[in-house]
C-alpha positions in Angstrom: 112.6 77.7 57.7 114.1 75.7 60.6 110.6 74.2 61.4 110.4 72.0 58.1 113.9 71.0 58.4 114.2 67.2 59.0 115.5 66.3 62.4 118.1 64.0 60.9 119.5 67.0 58.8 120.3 68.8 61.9 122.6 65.6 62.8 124.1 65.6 59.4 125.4 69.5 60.1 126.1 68.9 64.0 128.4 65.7 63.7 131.2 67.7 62.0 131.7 69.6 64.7 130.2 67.7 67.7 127.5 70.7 68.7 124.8 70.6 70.8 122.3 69.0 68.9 118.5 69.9 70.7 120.4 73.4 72.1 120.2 73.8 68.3 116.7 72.4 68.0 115.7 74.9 70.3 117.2 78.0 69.6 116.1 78.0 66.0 112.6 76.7 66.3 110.9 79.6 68.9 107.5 79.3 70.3 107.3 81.9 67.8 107.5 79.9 65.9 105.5 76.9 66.1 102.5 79.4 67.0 102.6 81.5 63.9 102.8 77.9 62.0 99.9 76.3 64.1 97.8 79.1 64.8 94.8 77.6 63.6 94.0 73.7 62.1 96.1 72.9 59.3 94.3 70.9 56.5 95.7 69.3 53.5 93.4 67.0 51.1 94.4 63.5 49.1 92.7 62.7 46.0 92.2 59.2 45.8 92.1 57.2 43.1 90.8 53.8 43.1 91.5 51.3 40.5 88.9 49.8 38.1 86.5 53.3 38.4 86.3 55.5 35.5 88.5 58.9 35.6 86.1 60.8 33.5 83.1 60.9 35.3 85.2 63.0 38.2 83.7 65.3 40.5 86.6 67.0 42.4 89.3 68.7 40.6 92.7 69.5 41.6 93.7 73.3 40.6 96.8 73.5 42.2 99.0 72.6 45.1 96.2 74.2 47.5 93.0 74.9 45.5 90.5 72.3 44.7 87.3 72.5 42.5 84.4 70.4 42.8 81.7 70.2 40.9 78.3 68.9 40.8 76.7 66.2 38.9 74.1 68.0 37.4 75.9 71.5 37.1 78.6 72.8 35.4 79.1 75.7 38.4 82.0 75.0 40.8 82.7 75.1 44.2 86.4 76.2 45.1 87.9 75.0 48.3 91.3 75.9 49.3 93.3 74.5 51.7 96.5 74.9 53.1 98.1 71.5 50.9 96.6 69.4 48.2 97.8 66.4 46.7 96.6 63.9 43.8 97.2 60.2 43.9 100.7 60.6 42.3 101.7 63.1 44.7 101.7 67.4 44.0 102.4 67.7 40.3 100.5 64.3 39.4 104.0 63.2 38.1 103.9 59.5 38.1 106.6 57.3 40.5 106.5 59.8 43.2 105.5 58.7 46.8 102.9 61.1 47.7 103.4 59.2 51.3 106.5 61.2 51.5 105.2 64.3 50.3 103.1 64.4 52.3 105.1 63.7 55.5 107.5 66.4 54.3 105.0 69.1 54.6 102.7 68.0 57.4 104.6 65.5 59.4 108.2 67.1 59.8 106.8 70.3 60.8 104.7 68.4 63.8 108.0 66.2 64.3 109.9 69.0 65.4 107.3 70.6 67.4 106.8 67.5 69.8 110.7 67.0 69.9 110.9 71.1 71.4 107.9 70.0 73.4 104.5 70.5 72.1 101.3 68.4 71.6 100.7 67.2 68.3 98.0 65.5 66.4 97.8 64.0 63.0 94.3 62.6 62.2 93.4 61.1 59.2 89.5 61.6 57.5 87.5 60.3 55.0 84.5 58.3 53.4 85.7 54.4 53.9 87.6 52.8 51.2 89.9 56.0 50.2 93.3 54.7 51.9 93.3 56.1 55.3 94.9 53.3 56.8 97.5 52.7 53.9 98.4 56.3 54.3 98.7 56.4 58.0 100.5 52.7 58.2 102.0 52.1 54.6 101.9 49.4 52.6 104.2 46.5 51.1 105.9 49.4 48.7 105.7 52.5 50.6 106.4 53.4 54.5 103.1 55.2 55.9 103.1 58.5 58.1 103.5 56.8 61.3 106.7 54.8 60.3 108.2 58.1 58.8 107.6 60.3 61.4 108.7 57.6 64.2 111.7 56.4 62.3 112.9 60.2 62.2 112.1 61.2 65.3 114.5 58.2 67.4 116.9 59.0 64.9 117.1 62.4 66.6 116.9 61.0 70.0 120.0 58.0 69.5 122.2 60.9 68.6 121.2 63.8 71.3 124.3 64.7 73.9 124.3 63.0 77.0 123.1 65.5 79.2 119.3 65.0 77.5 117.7 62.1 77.9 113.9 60.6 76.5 111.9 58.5 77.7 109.6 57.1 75.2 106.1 55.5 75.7 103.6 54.2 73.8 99.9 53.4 73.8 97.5 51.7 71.2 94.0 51.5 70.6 90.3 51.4 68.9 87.7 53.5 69.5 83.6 53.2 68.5 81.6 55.6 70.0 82.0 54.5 74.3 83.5 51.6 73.4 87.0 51.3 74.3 89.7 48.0 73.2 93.3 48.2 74.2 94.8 46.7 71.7 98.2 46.3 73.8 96.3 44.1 75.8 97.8 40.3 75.4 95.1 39.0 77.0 92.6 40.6 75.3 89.6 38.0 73.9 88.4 38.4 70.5 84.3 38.3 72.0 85.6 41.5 74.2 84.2 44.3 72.5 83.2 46.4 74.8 86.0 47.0 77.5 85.0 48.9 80.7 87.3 52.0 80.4 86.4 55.3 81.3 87.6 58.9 79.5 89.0 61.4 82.2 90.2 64.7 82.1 93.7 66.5 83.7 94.1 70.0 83.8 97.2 70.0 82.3 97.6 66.7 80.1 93.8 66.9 78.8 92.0 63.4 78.6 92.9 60.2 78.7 91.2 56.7 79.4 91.8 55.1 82.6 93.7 51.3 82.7 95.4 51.8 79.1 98.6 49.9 78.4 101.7 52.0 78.5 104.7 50.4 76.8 108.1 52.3 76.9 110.0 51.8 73.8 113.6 52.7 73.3 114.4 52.0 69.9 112.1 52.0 66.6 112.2 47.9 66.0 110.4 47.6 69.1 108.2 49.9 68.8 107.4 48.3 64.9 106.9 44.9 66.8 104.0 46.6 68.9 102.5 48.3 66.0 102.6 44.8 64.0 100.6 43.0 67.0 98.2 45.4 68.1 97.4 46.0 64.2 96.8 42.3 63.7 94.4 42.0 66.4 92.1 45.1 65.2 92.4 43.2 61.9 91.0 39.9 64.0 88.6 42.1 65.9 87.2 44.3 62.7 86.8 40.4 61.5 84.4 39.0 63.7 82.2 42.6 63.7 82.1 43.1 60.2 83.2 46.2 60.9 86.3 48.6 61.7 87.0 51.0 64.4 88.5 54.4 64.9 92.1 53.7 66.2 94.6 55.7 67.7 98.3 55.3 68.6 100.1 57.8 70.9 103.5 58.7 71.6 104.3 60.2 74.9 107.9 61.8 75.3 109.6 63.0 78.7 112.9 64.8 77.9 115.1 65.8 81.1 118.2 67.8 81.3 120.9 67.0 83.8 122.6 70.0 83.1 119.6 72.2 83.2 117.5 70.8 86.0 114.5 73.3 85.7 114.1 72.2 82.1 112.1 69.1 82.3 109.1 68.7 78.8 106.7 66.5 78.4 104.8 66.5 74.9 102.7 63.8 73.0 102.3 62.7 69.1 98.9 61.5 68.5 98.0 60.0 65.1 94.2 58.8 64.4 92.9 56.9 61.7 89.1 57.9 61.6 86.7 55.4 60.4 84.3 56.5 57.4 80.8 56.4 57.6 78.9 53.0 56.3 75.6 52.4 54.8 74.6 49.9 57.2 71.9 48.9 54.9 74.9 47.4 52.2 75.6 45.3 55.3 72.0 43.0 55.3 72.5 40.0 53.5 70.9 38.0 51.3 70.4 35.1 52.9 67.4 33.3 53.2 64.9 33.4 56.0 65.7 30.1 58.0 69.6 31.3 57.5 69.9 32.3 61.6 73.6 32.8 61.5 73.2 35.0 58.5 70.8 37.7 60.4 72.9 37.6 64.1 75.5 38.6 61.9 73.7 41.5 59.6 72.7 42.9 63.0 76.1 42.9 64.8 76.9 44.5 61.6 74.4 47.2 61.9 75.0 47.9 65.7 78.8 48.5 65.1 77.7 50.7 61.8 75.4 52.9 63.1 77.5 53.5 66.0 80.6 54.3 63.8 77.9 56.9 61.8 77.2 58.3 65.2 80.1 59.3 66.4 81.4 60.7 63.5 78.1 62.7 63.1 78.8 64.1 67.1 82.5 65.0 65.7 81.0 66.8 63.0 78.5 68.8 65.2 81.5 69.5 67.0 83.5 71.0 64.8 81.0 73.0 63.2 80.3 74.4 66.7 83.5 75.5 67.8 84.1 77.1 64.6 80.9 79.3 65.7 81.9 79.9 69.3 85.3 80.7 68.1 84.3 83.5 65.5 81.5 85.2 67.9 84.3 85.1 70.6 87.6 86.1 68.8 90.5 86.3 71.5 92.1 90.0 71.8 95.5 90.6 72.2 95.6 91.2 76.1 93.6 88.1 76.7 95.8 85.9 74.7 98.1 86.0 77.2 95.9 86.1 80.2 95.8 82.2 81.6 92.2 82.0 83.5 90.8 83.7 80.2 92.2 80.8 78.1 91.0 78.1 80.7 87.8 79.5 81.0 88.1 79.4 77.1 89.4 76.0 77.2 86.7 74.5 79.4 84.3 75.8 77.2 85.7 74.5 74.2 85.9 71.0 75.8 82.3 70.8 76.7 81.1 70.5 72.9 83.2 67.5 72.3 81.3 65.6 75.4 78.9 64.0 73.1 80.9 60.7 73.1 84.2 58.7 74.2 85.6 59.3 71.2 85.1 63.3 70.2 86.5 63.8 74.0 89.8 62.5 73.5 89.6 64.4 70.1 88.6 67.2 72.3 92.1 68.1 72.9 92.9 68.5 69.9 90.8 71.0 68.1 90.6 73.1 71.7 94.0 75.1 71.2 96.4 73.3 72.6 97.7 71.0 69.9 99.4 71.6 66.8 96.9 69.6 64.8 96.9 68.6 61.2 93.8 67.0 59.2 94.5 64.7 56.5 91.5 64.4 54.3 91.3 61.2 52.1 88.6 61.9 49.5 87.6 59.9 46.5 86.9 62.1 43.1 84.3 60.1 41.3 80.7 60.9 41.2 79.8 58.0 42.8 80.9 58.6 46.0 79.8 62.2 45.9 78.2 62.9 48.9 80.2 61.2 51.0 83.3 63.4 49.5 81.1 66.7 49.5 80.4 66.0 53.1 83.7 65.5 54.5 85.3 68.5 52.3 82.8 70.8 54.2 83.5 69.8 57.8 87.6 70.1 56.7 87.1 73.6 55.2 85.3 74.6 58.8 87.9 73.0 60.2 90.8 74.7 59.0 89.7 77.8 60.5 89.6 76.7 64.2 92.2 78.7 66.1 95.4 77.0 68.1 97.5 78.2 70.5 100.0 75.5 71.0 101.7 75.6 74.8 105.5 74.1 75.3 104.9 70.9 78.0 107.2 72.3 80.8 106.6 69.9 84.0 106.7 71.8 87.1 109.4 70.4 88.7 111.4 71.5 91.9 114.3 72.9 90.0 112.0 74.6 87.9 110.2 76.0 91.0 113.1 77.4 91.9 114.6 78.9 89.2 111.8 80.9 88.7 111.7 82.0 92.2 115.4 83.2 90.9 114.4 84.7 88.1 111.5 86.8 89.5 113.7 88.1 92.8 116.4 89.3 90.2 113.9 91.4 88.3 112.5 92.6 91.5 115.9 93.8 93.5 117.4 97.4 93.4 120.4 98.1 91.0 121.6 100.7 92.9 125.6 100.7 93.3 125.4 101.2 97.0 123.2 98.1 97.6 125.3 95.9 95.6 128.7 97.1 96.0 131.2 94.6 97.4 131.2 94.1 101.6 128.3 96.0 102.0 125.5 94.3 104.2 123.1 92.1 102.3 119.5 92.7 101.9 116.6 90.6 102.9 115.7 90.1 99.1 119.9 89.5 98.7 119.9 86.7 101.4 116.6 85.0 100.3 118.5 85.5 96.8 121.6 83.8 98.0 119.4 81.1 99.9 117.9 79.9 96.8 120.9 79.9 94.5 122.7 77.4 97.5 119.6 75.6 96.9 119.5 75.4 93.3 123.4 74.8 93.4 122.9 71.3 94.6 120.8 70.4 91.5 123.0 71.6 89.1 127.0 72.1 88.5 127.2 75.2 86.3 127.8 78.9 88.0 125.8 81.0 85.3 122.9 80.1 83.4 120.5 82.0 80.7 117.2 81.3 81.0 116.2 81.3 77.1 112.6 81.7 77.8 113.6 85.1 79.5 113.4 88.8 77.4 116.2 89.5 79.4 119.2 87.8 80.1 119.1 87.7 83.8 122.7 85.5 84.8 122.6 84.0 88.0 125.4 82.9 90.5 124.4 79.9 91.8 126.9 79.9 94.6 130.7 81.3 96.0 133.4 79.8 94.1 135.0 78.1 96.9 131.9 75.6 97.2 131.7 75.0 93.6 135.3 73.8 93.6 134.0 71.8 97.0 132.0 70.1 95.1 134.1 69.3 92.0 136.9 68.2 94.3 135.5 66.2 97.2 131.8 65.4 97.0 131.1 63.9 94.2 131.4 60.0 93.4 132.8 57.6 96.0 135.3 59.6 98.2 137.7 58.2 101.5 137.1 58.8 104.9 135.6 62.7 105.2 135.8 64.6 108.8 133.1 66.6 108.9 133.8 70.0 111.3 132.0 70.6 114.2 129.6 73.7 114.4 130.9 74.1 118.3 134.3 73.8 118.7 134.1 72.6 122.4 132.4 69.6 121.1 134.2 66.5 122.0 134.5 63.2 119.4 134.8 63.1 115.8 132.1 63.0 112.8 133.4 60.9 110.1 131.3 59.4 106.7 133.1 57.4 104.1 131.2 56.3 101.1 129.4 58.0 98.0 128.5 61.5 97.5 126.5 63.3 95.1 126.2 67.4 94.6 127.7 67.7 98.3 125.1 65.1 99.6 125.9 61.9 100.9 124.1 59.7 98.5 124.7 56.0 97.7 126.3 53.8 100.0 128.4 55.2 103.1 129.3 54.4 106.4 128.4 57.4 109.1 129.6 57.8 112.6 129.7 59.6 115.3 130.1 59.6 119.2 126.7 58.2 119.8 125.8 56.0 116.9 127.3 54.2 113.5 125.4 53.7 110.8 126.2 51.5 107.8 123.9 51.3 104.5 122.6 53.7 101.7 121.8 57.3 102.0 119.8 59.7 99.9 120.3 63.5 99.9 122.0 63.4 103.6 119.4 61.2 104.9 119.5 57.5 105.4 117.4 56.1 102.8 117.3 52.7 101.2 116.4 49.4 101.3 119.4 48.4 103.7 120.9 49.8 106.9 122.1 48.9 109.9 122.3 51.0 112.8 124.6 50.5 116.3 124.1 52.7 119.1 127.5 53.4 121.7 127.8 53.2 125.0 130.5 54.3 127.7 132.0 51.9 130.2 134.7 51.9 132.5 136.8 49.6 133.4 140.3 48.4 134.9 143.3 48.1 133.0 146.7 46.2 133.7 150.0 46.0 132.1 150.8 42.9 130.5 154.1 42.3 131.7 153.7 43.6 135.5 150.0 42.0 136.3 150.7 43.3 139.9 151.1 47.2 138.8 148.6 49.5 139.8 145.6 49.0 138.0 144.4 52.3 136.0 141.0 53.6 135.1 139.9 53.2 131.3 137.3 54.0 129.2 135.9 51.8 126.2 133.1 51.9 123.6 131.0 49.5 122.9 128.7 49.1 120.0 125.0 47.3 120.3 123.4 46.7 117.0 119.8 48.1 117.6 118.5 47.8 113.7 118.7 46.9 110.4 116.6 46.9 107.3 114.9 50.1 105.7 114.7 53.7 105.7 112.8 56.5 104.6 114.1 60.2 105.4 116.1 59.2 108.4 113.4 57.4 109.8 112.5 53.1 109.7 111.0 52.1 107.1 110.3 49.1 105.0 110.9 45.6 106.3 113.2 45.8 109.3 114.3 44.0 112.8 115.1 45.9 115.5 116.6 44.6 119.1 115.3 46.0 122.0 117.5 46.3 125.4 115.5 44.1 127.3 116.5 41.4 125.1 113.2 41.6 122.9 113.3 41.3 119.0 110.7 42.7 116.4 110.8 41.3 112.8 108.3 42.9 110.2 107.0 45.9 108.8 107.8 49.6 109.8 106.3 53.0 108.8 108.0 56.4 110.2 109.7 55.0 112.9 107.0 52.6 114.1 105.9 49.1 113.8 103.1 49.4 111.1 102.1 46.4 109.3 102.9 42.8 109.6 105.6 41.6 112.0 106.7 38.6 114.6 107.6 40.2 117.9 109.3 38.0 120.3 109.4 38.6 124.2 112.2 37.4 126.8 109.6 36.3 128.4 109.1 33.7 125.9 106.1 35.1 124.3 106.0 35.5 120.1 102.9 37.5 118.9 102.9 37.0 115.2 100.1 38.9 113.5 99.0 43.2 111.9 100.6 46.5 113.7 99.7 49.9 113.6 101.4 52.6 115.1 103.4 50.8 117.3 100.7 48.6 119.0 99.2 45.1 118.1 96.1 45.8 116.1 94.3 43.3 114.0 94.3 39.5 113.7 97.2 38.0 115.3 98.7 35.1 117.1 100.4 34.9 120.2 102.2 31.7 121.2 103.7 30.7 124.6 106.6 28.8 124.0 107.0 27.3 126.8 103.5 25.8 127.6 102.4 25.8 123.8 99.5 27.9 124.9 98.3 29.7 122.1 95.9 32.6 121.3 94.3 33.5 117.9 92.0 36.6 117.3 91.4 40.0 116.8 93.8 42.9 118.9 93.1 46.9 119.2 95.8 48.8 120.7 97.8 46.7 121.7 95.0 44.4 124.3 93.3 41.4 122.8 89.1 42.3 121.9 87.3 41.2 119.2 86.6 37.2 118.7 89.5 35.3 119.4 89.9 31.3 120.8 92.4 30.3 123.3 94.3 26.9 123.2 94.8 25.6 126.7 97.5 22.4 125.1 98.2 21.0 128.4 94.9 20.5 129.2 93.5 19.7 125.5 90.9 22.6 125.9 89.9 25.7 123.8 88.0 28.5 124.5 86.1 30.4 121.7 84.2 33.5 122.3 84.4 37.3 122.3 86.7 39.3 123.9 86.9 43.2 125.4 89.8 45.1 126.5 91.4 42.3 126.9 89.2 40.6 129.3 87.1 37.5 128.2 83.5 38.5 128.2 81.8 35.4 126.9 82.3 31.7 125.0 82.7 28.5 124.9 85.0 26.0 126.9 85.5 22.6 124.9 87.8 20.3 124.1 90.1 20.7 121.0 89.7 18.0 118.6 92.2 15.6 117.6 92.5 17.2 114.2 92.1 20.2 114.8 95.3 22.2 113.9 97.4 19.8 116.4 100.5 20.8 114.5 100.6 24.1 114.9 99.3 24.3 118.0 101.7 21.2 119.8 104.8 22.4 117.7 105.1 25.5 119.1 105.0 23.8 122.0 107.8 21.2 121.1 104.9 18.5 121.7 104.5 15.7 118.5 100.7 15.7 119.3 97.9 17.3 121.8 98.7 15.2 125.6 96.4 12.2 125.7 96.4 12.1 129.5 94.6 15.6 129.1 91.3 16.1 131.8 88.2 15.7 129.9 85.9 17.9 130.2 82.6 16.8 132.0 79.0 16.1 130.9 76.7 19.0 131.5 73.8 17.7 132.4 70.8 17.3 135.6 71.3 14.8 138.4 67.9 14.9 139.2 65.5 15.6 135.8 62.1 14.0 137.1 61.9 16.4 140.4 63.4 20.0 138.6 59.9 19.1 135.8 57.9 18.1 138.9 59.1 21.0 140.2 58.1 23.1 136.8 54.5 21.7 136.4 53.3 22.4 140.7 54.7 26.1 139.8 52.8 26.1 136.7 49.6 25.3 138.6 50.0 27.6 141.4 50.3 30.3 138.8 47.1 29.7 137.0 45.0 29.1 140.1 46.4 32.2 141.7 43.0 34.3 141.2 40.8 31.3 142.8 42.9 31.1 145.8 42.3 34.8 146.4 38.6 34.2 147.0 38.7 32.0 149.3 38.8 32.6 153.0 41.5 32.7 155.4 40.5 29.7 157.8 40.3 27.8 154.4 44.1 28.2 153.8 44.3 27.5 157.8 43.2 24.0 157.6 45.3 22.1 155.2 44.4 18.3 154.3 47.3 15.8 154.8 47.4 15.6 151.1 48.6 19.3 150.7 51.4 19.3 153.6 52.3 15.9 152.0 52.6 18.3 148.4 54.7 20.9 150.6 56.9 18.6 152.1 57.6 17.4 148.4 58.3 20.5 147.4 60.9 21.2 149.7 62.7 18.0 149.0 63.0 19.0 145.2 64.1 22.2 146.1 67.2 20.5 148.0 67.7 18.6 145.2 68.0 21.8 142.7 70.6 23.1 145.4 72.6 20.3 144.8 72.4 20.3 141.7 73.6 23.9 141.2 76.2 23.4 143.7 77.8 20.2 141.8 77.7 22.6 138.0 79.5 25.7 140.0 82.3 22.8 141.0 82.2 22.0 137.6 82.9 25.4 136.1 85.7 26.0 138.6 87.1 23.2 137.3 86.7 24.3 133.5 87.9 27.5 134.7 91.1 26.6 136.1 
């Protein structure tokens, strides 16, 4: 069965004669395949042995290579579980000197080897009471390799030694789990007191969960990947340390494999292994230290904490299981609805609710929902003294290996992929009839979308007829006429000499030429482009300028006189020259300005900053012929945001906030000439209020007199005057007589009219007072507005 071949085997028999190595992989192992295999959980069950306990007080048998009998203390009746592999601590047959690591790999891990290499999810997690070699199995030891290193080590072998065309890309993530607690143990700066990092689990409709902000390290061969295995192991050991505790961890595996040759074929598949705590009797873990020992009892209850949370969660995972073994068997899937895709998502969603309890049972959610090819390890311990503990965890694997799968290939909906299916379904759909497609006779509207896609499709890949081997049929497909195929064998591909392109209208005057880099017909790389309006010089990208680097010249017409040499007295004739005018260069995205650029204006202006689709969008400097610069934020096009504009010919200077292009917002206003500032608000670009003062010695006299050309702020600079009365007795004089006419107001209105007719001397004496003051205020206001008219200009 090609599905528990090693990977490295089918190198062995493909370097003779130099096949295609994953075209093999694929054609042998189906989805068939892998679904019969991995149509439910597959189990298998260590016995382990631990030194120093005594063999003859065991309570779990080994029948054969997939039966086991257990038996209770006190009875002599048995309980018979069979799974679908069982091994004892020398391996299968108990014969000693055997690596049972490796038997065990060879029938659980090469199976789930080649099923992520074809493109499927996979998940090896390893479960058990604590203290039955769950870690040694999964990671190895000084003598023996564990799962991981097996499985890793085979599966780059495969991918150092795959034909050109494929490619892998490799990443990998590492981590510990308790409960909602999440560590990344990738994470160089990652602090031994940092248990309980902030990371949350979320869930993709295709790719399942995963937990925000984890390390991703792409690895290309297996020492490096050892190397990050080796670090991030030693800090869980650091970590377990200072808890008194260990943690679930899990390492995973994420493969992308492209196909240059097959475009449309793009998989994406993940190996997940998990090495499940076991459940603690937090009450071993209080010590018995003495009373006034403080040190002693913080530590017994950061013991406890981590303990009872590593209890919970694997009770939640249990619950779990046990429940979607009974959703499962009061919903069994028909045939029809196997293959209907909203009844599996539905099915799916519903599946993935029970495992919300925690962190942890939702990223092994995934897993035990359908759409892995999952395999339990169970690490148990025969003797009676660890009898529940074994009893218990041999009950949740028996559930457990009757939980349906239905493991789904990882195909990434690409654009090539897009389109070949469009392909694909418009063949099955058009007529056969010999009329329709005889040759010369008028295409269809179904043959000319057909024909429009294949032209399409043609630039992605350079083979006329392909197979789709996912297909009942074999549908082949003309990807395009034989005269462009050769096109693009011949001339358009890889650095080429100068190329005229044709013209669409044959009337058209000038020439179209582009010499550089092509790619599938496209110019792509670096070329030069011109025409008779512009030249462009810098990198392209699937016929569009698009790069980091270009520079663009527009061209211009003028006419002018021409003389001979030799005869400067000849009759002068008419010609007719080009001239180029650099207008830009710096980025571009789809033909348009993009990216850091300068581009120079024909009225002699020059902008140097950001761009976004044509526009100035971002930070930039512009500067004006006028000898203006405005340093500051764009967006679309216009001044908006903080900025600074500086006249460099006074060294006048303005600093503030700009919306569309007009200055409003707060701002201040240098005045350098005449050492004054103004600082206030402005609106539309008129100021609406401030403050006129004068700027301080210190205050940013570099930047403001360099831009200027000045070494310092003028000291022969106008100060400004001091605001203040000319005549402060008479304006409160002035205040306290209005004050008193005020309050007697309502005394005055009783008395009679010849009363206010006879006035005492005193009184006109008062009046005649009054008025005086009141000249003085005039002044006074007239000297402050000659003030502010000075301010102001």
């Amino acid at each position: 069965m090609a599905l528990f071949e090693r990977p490295t085997a089918k190198i062995a028999r493909n370097d003779a004669d130099e096949g295609d190595i994953v075209a093999e992989l694929d054609e042998q192992i189906t989805e068939k395949e892998i679904r019969e295999y991995f149509d439910r959980v597959r189990v298998a069950v260590r016995l382990f042995q631990k030194d120093g306990l005594d063999q003859k007080n065991n309570i779990v048998e080994m029948k054969d290579e997939k039966r086991l009998i257990a038996y209770h203390p006190e009875t002599k009746e048995p309980l018979l579980y069979k799974f679908d592999n069982c091994f004892d601590s020398s391996g299968i047959d108990g014969t000693e000197g055997v690596n049972v690591h490796e038997q065990i790999f060879e029938a659980v891990g090469v199976p789930l080897v080649n099923a992520v290499l074809a493109g499927y999810n996979a998940c090896i997690i390893c479960y058990g009471p604590s203290k039955t070699g769950k870690s040694e199995l999964l990671y190895g030891n000084a003598e023996n390799a564990g799962i991981v290193d097996l499985a890793v080590q085979e599966g780059f072998s495969f991918i150092n030694n795959v034909t050109e065309n494929i490619s892998y890309t490799v990443k990998f993530s590492y981590w510990e789990m308790n409960n909602d607690s999440v560590v990344d143990l990738l994470d160089t700066n990652l602090h031994l007191d940092d248990h309980h990092s902030e990371k949350r689990v979320k869930r993709n409709p295709i790719r399942g969960a995963y937990i925000t902000g984890l390390k991703e390290e792409v690895v290309e061969v297996w020492k490096d990947l050892e190397t990050l295995i080796s670090s991030g192991t030693q800090r869980s050991q650091e970590l377990s340390v200072k808890r008194g505790t260990r943690w679930h961890s899990f390492l995973r595996l994420s493969l992308l494999r492209e196909d240059e040759d097959h475009p449309e074929i793009t998989l994406r598949s993940n190996l997940l292994f998990v090495n499940l705590k076991g459940a603690d009797k937090v009450g071993r873990f209080v010590s018995q230290s003495y009373p006034h020992d403080v040190e002693g009892r913080e530590m017994d209850k950061i013991r406890i904490k981590h303990g009872s949370s590593i209890n919970k969660s694997l009770t939640a995972l249990g619950n779990a299981i046990n429940n979607v073994m009974d959703y499962t068997s009061r919903n069994p899937l028909s045939p029809e609805d196997a293959n209907n895709n909203d009844i599996l998502a539905k099915r799916k969603f519903t599946l993935q609710g029970i495992f919300g309890d925690s962190k942890t049972t939702a990223i092994l959610g995934d897993a035990f929902c359908g759409d892995y090819c999952t395999v339990m390890i169970g690490s148990v311990c025969p003797t009676e003294f660890h009898y529940l503990e074994t009893m218990d965890s041999l009950e949740n694997l028996r559930i457990a290996n009757h939980i349906p799968c239905r493991p789904n290939r990882g195909d990434e909906r690409t654009k090539a992929k897009e389109l070949f299916d469009k392909i694909i379904r418009l063949k099955q759909k058009m007529p056969q009839e010999p009329l329709i497609t005889a040759p010369g006779a008028p295409l269809t509207e179904e043959q000319e979308r057909m024909q429009q896609l294949q032209d399409e499709y043609g630039h992605m890949v350079q083979r006329t007829a392909y197979i789709n081997p996912k297909t009942t049929c074999a549908c082949q497909i003309k990807i395009s006429p034989l005269w462009k195929h050769n096109d693009i064998k011949a001339h358009k591909h890889g650095s080429r000499s100068t190329f005229y392109i044709p013209k669409s209208n044959p009337a058209d005057k000038g020439k179209e030429i582009y010499k550089g880099q092509w790619k599938l017909n496209e110019k792509s790389g670096f070329g030069l482009y011109e025409n008779d309006k512009f030249k462009y010089e810098g990198d392209w990208k699937n016929n569009k300028r698009h790069g980091k680097l270009g520079t663009l010249w527009l061209k211009s017409t003028k006419t002018q006189d021409s003389t001979t040499p030799t005869d400067p007295d000849s009759k002068k004739k008419k010609q007719t020259v080009v001239e180029l005018r650099r207008v830009y260069v710096g980025g571009w995205k789809n033909d348009k300005k993009h990216g850091q650029g300068v581009y120079y204006y024909t009225t002699g202006d020059i902008y140097d900053g950001e761009w976004s689709e044509n526009k100035r969008h971002g930070k930039g400097v512009m500067y004006y012929v006028d000898g203006t610069k405005y340093d500051g934020e764009w967006q679309l096009d216009k001044q908006s945001g903080f900025g600074v504009t500086v006249d460099l010919k006074t060294g006048d200077r303005f600093e503030g906030q700009h919306v569309n292009g007009t200055r409003h917002g707060s701002g201040v206003y240098y005045y350098v000439n005449k050492g004054r500032m103004y600082k206030g608000e402005w609106f539309m670009g008129v100021a609406k209020s401030g403050e006129v003062s004068e700027i301080p010695k210190t205050h940013r006299v570099g930047d403001i007199a360099r831009e200027a050309g000045l070494e310092s702020i003028p000291k022969d600079s106008h100060p400004l005057p001091s605001i203040g009365l000319l005549n402060a007795t008479a304006v409160v004089d002035q205040c306290a007589k209005e004050n008193r006419i005020r309050m007697s107001h309502l005394e005055e209105e009783t008395q009679s009219a010849d009363q206010f007719g006879n006035m005492s001397g005193v009184e006109a004496l008062s009046e005649q007072e009054d008025d005086e003051s009141s000249e003085n205020i005039s002044e006074q206001e007239h000297e402050l507005d000659s003030d502010q008219d000075e301010r102001d200009d």
